[in-house]
C-alpha positions as CSV (number, residue, x, y, z in Angstrom):
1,X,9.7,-1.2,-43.7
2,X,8.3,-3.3,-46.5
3,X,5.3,-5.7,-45.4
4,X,5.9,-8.2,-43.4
5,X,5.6,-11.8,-43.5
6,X,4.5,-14.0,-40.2
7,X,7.2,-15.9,-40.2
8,X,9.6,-12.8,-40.9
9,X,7.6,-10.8,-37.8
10,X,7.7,-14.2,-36.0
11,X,12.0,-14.1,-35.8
12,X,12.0,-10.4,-35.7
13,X,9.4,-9.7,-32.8
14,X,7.4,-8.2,-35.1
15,X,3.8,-9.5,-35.3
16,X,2.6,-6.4,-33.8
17,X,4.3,-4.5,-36.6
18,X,2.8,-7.2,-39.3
19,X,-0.7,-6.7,-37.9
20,X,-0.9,-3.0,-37.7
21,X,0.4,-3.5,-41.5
22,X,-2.9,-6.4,-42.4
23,X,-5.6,-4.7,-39.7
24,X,-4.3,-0.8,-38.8
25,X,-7.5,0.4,-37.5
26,X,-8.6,-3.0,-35.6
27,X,-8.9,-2.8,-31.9
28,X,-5.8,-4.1,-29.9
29,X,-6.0,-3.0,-26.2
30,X,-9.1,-1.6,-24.2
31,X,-8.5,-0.8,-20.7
32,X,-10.4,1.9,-18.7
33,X,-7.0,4.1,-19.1
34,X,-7.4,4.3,-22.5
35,X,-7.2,2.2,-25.6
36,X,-4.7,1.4,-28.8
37,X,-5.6,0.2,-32.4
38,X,-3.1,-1.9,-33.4
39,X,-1.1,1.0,-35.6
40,X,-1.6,2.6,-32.1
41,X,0.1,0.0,-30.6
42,X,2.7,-0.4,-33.1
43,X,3.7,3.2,-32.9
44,X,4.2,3.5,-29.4
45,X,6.8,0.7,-30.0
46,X,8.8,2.3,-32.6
47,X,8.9,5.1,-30.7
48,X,9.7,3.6,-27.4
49,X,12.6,1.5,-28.4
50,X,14.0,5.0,-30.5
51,X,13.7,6.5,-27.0
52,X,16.0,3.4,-25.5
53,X,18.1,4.0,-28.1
54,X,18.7,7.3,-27.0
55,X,19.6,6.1,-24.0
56,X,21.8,3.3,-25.1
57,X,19.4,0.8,-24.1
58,X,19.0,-1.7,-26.2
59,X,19.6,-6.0,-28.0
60,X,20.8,-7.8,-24.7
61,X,19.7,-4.9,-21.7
62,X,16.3,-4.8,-19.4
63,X,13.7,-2.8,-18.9
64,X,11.7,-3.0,-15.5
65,X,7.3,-2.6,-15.7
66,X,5.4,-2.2,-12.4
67,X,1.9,-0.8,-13.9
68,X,-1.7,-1.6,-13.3
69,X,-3.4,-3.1,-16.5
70,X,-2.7,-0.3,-18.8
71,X,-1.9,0.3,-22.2
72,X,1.8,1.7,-21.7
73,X,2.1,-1.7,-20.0
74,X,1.5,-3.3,-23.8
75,X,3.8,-0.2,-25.3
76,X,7.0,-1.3,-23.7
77,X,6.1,-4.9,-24.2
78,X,5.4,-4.5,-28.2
79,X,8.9,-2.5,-28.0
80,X,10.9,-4.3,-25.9
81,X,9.9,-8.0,-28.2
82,X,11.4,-6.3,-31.2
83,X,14.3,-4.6,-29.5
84,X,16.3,-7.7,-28.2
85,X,15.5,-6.8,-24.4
86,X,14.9,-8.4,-21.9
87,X,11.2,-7.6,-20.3
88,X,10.4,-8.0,-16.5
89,X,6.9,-7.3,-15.3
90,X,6.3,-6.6,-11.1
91,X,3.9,-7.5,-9.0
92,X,2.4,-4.0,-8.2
93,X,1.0,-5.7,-4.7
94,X,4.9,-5.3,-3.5
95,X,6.5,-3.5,-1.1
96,X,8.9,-0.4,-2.4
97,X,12.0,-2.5,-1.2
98,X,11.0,-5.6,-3.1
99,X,9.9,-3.7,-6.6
100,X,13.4,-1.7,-5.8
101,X,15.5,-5.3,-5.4
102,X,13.7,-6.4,-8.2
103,X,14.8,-3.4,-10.8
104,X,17.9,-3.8,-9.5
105,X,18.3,-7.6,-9.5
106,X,17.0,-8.0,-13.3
107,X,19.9,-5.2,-14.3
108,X,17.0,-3.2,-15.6
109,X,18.3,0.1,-17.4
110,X,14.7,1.7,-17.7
111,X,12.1,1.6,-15.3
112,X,8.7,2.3,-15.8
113,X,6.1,2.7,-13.2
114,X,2.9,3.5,-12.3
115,X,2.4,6.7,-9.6
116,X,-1.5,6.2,-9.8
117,X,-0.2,3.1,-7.3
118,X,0.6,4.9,-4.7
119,X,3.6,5.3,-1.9
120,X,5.1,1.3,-2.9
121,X,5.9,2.4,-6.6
122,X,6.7,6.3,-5.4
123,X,9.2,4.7,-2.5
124,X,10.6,1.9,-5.3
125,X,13.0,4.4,-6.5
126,X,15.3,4.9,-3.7
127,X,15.7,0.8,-3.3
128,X,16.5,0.9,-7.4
129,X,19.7,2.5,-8.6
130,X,20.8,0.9,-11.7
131,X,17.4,2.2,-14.1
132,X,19.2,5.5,-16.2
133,X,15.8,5.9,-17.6
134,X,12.8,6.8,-15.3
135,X,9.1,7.1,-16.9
136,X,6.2,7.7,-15.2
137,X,2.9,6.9,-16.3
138,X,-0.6,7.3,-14.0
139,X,0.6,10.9,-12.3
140,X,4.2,12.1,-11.2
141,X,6.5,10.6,-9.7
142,X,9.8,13.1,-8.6
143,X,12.9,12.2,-10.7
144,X,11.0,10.5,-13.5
145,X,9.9,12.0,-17.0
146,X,6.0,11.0,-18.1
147,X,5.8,8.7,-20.3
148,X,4.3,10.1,-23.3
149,X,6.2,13.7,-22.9
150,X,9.2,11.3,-23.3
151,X,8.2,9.3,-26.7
152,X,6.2,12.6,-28.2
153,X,7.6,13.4,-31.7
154,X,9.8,10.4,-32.2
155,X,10.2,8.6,-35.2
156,X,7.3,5.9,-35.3
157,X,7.8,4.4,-38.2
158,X,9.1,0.5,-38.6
159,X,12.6,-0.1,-36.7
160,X,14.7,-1.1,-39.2
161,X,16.9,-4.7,-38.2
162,X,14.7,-5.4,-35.4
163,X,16.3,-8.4,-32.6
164,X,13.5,-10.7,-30.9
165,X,13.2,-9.8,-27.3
166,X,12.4,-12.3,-24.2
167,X,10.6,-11.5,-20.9
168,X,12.3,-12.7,-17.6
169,X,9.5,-12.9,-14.6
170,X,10.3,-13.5,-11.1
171,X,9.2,-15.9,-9.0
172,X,9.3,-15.9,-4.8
173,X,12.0,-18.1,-3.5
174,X,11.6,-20.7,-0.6
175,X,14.6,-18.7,1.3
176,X,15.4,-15.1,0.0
177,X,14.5,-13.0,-2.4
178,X,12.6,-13.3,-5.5
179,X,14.2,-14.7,-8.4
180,X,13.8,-14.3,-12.2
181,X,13.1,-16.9,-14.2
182,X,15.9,-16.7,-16.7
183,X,16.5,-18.2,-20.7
184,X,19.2,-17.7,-22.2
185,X,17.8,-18.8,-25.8
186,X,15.2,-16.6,-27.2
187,X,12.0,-18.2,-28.4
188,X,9.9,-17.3,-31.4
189,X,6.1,-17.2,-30.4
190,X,3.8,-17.8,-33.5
191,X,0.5,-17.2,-34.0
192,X,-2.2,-19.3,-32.3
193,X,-4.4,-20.3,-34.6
194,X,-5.9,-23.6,-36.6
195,X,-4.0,-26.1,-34.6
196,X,-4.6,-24.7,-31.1
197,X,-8.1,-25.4,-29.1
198,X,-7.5,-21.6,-28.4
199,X,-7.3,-21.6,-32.6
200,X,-8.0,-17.7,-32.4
201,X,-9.8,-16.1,-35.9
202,X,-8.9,-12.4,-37.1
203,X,-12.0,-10.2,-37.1
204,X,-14.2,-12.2,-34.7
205,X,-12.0,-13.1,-31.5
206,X,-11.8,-11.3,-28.8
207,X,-9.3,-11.9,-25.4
208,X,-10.7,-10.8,-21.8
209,X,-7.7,-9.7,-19.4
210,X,-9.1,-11.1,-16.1
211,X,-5.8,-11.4,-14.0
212,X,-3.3,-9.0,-13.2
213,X,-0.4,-8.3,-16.6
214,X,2.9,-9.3,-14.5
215,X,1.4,-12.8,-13.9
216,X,2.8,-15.5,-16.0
217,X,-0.6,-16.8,-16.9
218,X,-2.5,-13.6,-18.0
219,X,0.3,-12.4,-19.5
220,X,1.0,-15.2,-21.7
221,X,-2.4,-16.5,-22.4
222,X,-4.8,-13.2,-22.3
223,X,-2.6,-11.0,-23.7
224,X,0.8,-12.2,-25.8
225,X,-1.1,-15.1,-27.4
226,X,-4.1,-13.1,-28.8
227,X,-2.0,-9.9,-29.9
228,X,0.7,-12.0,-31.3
229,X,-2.2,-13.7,-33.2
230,X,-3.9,-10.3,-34.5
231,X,-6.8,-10.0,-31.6
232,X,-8.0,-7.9,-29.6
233,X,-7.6,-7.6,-26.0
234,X,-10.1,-6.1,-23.3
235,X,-8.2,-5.8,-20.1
236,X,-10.2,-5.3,-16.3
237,X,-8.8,-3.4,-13.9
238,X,-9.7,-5.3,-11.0
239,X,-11.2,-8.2,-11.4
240,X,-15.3,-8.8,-10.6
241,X,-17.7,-11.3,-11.3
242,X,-20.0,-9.7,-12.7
243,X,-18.3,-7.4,-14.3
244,X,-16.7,-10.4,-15.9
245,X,-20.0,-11.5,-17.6
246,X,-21.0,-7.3,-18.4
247,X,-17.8,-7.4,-20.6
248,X,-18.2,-10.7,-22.4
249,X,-21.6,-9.4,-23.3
250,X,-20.5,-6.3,-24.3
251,X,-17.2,-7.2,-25.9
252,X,-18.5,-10.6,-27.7
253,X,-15.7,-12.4,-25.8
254,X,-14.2,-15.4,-26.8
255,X,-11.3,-16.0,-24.9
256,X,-10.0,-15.8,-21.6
257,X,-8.0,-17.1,-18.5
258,X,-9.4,-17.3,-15.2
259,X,-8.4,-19.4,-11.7
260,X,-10.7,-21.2,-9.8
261,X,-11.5,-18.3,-7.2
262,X,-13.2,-16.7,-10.1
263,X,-15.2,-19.7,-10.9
264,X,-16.1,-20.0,-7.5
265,X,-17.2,-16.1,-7.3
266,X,-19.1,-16.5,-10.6
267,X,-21.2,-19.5,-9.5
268,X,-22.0,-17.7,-6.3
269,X,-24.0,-14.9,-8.3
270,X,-27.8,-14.8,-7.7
271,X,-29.2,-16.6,-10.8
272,X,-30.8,-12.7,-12.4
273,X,-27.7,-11.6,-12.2
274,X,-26.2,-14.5,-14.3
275,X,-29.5,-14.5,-16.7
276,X,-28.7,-10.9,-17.5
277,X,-25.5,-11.3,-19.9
278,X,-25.0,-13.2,-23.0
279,X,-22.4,-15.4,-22.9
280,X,-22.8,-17.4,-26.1
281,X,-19.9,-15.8,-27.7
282,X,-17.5,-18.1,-25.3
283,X,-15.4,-20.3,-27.5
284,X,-12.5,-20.7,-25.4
285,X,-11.7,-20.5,-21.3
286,X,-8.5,-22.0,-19.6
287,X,-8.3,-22.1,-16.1
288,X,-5.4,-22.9,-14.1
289,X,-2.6,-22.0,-11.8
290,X,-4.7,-23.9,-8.6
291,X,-7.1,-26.8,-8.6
292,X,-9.8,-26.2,-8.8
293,X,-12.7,-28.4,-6.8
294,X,-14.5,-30.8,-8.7
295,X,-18.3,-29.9,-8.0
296,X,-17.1,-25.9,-8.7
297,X,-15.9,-26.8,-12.8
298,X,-19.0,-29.5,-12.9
299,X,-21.6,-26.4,-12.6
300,X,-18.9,-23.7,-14.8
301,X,-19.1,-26.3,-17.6
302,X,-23.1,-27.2,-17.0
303,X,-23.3,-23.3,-17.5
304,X,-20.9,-22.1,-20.2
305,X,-20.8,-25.2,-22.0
306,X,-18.1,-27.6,-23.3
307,X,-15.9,-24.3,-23.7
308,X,-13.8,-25.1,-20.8
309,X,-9.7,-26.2,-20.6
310,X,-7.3,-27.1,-17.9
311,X,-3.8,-26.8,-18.0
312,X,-0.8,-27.7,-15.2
313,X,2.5,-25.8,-16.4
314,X,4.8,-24.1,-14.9
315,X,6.7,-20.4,-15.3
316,X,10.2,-22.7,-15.9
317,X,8.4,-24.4,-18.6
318,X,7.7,-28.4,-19.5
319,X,4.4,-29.9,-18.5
320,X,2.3,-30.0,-21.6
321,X,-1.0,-31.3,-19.0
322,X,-4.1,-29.5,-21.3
323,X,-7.7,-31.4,-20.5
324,X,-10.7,-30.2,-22.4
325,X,-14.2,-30.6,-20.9
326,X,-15.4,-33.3,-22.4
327,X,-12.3,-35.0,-21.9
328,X,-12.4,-34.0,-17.9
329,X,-16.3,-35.2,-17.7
330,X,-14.6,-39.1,-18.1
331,X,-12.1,-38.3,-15.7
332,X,-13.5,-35.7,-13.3
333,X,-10.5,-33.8,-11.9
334,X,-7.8,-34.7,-13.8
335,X,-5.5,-32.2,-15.3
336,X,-5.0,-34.4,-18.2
337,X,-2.9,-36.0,-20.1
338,X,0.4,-34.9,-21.7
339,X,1.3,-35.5,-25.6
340,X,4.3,-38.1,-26.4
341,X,6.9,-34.9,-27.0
342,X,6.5,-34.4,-23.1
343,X,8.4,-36.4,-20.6
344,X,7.0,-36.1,-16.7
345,X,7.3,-38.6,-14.0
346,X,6.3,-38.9,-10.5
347,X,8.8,-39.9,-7.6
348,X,9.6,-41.0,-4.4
349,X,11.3,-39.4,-1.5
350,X,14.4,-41.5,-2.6
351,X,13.8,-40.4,-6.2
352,X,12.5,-43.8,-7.3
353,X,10.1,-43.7,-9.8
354,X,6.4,-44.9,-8.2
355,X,4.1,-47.3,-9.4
356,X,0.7,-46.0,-11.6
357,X,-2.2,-44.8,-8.8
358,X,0.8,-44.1,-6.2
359,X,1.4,-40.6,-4.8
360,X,4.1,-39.4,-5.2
361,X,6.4,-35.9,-6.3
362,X,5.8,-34.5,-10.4
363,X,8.6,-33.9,-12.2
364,X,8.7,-32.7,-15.3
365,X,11.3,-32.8,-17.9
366,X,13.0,-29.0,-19.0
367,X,12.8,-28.5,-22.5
368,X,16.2,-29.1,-24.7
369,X,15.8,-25.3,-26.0
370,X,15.3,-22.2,-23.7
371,X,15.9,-24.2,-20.6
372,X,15.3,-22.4,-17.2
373,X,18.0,-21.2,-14.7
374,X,17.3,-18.5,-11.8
375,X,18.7,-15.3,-13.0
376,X,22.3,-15.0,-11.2
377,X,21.6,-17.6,-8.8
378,X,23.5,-20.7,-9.3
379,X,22.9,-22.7,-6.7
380,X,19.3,-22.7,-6.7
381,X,19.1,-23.7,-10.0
382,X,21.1,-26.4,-9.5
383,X,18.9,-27.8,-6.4
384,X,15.6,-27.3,-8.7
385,X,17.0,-30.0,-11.4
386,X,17.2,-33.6,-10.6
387,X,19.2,-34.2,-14.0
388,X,16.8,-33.2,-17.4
389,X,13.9,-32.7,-14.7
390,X,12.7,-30.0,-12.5
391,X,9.6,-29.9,-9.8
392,X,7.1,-27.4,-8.6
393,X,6.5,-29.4,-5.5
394,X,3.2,-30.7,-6.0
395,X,2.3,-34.2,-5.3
396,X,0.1,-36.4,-7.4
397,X,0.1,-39.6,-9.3
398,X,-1.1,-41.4,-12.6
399,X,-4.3,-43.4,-13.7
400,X,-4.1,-46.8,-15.8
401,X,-4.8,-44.2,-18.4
402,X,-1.8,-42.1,-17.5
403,X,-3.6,-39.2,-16.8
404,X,-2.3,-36.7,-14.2
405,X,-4.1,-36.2,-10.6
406,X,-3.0,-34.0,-8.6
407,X,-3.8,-34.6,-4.6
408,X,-1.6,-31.4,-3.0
409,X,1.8,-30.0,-2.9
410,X,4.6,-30.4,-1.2
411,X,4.4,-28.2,2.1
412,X,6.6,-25.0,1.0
413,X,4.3,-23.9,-1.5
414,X,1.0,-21.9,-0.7
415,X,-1.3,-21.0,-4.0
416,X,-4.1,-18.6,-2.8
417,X,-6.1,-17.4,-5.5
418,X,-4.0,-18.6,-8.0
419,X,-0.9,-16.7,-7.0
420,X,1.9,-18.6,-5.5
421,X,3.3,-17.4,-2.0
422,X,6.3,-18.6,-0.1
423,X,5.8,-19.4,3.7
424,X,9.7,-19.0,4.1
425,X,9.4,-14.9,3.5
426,X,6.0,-15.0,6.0
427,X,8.5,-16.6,8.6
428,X,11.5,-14.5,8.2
429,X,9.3,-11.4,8.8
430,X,7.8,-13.1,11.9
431,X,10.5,-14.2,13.6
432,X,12.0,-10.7,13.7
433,X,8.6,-9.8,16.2
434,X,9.9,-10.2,20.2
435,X,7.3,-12.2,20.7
436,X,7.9,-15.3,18.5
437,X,10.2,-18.0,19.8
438,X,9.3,-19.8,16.7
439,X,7.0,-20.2,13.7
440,X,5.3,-22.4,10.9
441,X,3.7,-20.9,8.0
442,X,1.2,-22.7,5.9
443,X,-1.4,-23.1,3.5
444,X,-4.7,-24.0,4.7
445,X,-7.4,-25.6,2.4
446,X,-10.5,-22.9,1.7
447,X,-13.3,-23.3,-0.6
448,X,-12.8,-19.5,-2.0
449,X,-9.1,-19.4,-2.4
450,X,-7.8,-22.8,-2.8
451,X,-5.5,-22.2,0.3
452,X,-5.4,-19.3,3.1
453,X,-2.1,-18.3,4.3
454,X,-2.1,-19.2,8.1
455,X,0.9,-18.8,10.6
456,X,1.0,-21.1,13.3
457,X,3.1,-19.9,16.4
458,X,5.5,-20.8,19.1
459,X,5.5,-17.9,21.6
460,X,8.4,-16.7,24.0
461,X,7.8,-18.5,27.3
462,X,6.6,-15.1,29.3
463,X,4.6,-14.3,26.9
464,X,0.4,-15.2,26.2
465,X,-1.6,-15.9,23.3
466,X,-4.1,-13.6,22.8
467,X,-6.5,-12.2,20.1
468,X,-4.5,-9.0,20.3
469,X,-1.5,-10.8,20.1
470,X,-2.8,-12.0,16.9
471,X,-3.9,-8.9,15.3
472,X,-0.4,-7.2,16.3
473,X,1.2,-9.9,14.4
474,X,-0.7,-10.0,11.2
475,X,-0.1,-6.2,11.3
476,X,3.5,-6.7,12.0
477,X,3.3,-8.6,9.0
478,X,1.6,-6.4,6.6
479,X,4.4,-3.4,7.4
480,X,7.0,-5.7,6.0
481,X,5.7,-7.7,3.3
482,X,3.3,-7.3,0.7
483,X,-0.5,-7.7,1.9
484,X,-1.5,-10.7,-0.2
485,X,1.6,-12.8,1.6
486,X,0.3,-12.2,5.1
487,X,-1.6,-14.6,7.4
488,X,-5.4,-13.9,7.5
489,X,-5.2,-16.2,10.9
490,X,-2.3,-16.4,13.8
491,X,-2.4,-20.2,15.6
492,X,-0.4,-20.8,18.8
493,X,1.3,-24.3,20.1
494,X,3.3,-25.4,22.5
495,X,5.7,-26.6,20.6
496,X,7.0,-27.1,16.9
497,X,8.0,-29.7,15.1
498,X,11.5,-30.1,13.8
499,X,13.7,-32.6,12.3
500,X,16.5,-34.0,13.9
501,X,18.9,-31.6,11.5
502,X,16.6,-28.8,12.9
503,X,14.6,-28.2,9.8
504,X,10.7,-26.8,10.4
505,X,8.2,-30.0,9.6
506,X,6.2,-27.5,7.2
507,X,4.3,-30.9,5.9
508,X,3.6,-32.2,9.6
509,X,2.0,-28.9,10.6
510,X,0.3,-28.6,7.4
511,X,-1.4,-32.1,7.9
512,X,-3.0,-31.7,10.8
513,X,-5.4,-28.9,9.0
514,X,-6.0,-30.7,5.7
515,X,-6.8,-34.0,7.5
516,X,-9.2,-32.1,9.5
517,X,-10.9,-30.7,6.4
């Protein structure tokens, strides 16, 4: 293919392909599973979407990832951008039944997946009948084909007429399954670079993967905006704090996405420890996906310097809240203030509009192009909308400025260390134990995680509460659900509270723990 111009390899899904072309020996990927250079990286595509090809995979079709933070991960998803398809990343914290549901659901045709995770990933398979193409990567798994044995002497030169691709992530529901986060329009993603405040250089930045691939967030942020932009990308396995600073150190980092956990597990490192890394090279570090206490991102920015952002977004889209530090010192914990091409407001119960310093629900307006809808799910899409605007469910109100605050969520959704749980799933699960007459679960506020998942319980009437009681539920829960969903705490009452149409008070119960706080 002749050379490439960004805005060509902009429409075409192709920056990958334009950088290997400028830089071909430059760093791309590091992980501890191995590493790519960016003509690396750009082979592995060509080959990759040659292998779909052969499998009549390809503009318009989906291919499934469940993969720890490896470098195959960033194959398929250099491939699958310039192939027309549709990418969905999974949680690799799932259950076999849910990864399988999820293959299935997204109509993915190929399925890659990591063995090195263990029995969840090796059991996926049977739940997952649609995928005609099976890769393994991390071990064996039976009825899939390794990885690279599969793409091994194919073609790895330039695809020619290459299709932008999309990526379709799911999100948990409040009732039911996951659902993915569906566009129908496909969105060019340029470079980000002079007028950004990420405004990433070739040749001196460098991204630091903190957060797990499949996650909106890191994926976006840590890992499409800097390789779509020509840098180079160090990705953690698991995430540690001071591993965190070793690598900046190490790796001259100069960007990177982290949640206020982090922060919190950073700042709680014995002075020597923090003394011991240089962390000048920091130009750039966006935190967000739960708020984040004001004294904890006082100290980050007394420490790391005016290098700190703040955005409130959303997976659907719209938003457009982005707060650097200075700007946050004049309003300390705002997550600031959108631009005039965003429209949000904050309403009532009745859907009233309330006045400025008034809590109330954010709404946020969808954008005209590449709109959200829940992949084959009508109905909830229709219920998240209320007209041109949509809501996560947190609650908050406006300044005199008309900067954003927000002061909690509406009670269904739980964010615990920046990942987003639905109590509706942690109830379902419960309910099924012979014990349970009835059940609440919530979020409950802690310094660490933001929130704790905590189930609070209505037992049968013969039976007792007891601390063995507890531990039988929590377990009951972990068999059925993936680990990070489950209560870390059982609580028993008498009683719970329900509306008159029935409905679980989720907000009453919640209340009674954050006004205790």
């Amino acid at each position: 293919m002749s050379e490439l111009t960004v805005e060509q390899a902009v429409q075409s899904g192709m920056l990958v392909a334009h950088h290997a072309q400028q830089q071909p020996d430059t760093s791309a990927v590091v992980t501890e599973y191995g590493s790519r250079t960016f003509a690396e990286l750009n082979a592995n595509a060509n080959r990759l979407v040659r292998l779909f090809a052969q499998h009549n995979i390809s503009a318009g079709d989906a291919v499934a990832v469940v993969s720890k933070n490896r470098p195959e991960f960033i194959d398929v998803l250099a491939a699958t951008t310039r192939a027309g398809i549709r990418f969905t990343p999974i949680n690799f914290h799932l259950k076999g039944e849910e990864i399988g549901y999820i293959v299935d659901n997204c109509e993915a045709k190929a399925f890659i997946a990591d063995a090195s995770l263990g029995p969840p990933v090796v059991e996926a398979p049977q739940y997952a009948s649609k995928a005609k193409l099976k890769l393994s990567v991390g071990g064996d798994i039976p009825g899939f084909t390794d990885f690279h044995e599969a793409i091994k002497g194919l073609d790895d030169t330039d695809i020619e007429n290459p299709t932008l691709g999309s990526r379709m992530l799911y999100t948990s529901g409040t009732t039911g399954r996951p659902k993915g986060v569906y566009r129908k329009d496909r969105l060019p993603e340029a470079p980000v670079w002079d007028d950004s405040p990420a405004a990433y250089t070739v040749g001196e930045s460098r991204d630091l993967v903190t957060g797990p691939a499949y996650h909106a967030a890191p994926l976006l942020i840590d890992i499409v905006q800097p390789l779509w932009s020509g840098v180079g990308i160090v990705m953690m396995d698991r995430w540690d704090a001071e591993e965190t600073l070793k690598l900046i150190s190490e790796y001259k980092i100069t960007h990177t996405h982290m949640v206020a956990t982090m922060f919190h597990r950073l700042l709680q490192l014995p002075e020597e420890v923090k003394a011991a890394y240089d962390i000048s090279s920091m130009k750039f570090l966006i935190h967000g996906a739960a708020p984040c206490p004001v004294h904890v991102k006082q100290a980050m920015i007394e420490w790391f310097g005016p290098v700190i952002w703040e955005y409130y977004a959303a997976t659907e889209g719209g938003g457009g809240f982005l707060v650097g530090a200075e700007e946050w010192l004049t309003k300390p914990g705002t997550v600031g203030r959108p631009g005039p091409e965003f429209d949000n407001k904050i309403l009532d119960d009745n859907g009233d509009p309330v006045a400025v310093g008034e809590v109330g629900t954010i709404y946020m307006r969808a954008p005209d192009s590449g709109r959200f809808e829940y992949y084959k799910d009508t109905e909830k899409t229709g219920k998240s909308y209320r007209g041109d605007y949509f809501t996560l469910g947190d609650m908050g109100y406006f300044d005199d400025d008309g900067y954003l605050f927000l002061t909690g969520r509406s009670a269904e959704l739980i964010i615990s260390g920046g990942v987003n749980i639905y109590p509706q799933e942690v109830d379902s699960e419960l309910l099924k134990h012979p014990a349970v007459l009835d059940v609440c679960t919530i979020g409950v506020p802690n310094d660490e995680w933001g929130e704790e998942v905590r189930s609070v319980v209505q037992l049968q009437p013969d039976v007792e509460a007891s601390s063995a009681l507890s531990d039988e539920l929590i377990t009951w829960a972990r068999e059925r659900l993936a680990n990070f969903k489950c209560p870390r705490q059982i609580d028993y009452v008498a009683e719970l509270p329900r509306s008159a149409a029935g409905k679980i008070q989720r907000r009453v119960v919640r209340a009674s723990y954050v006004d205790a706080t």
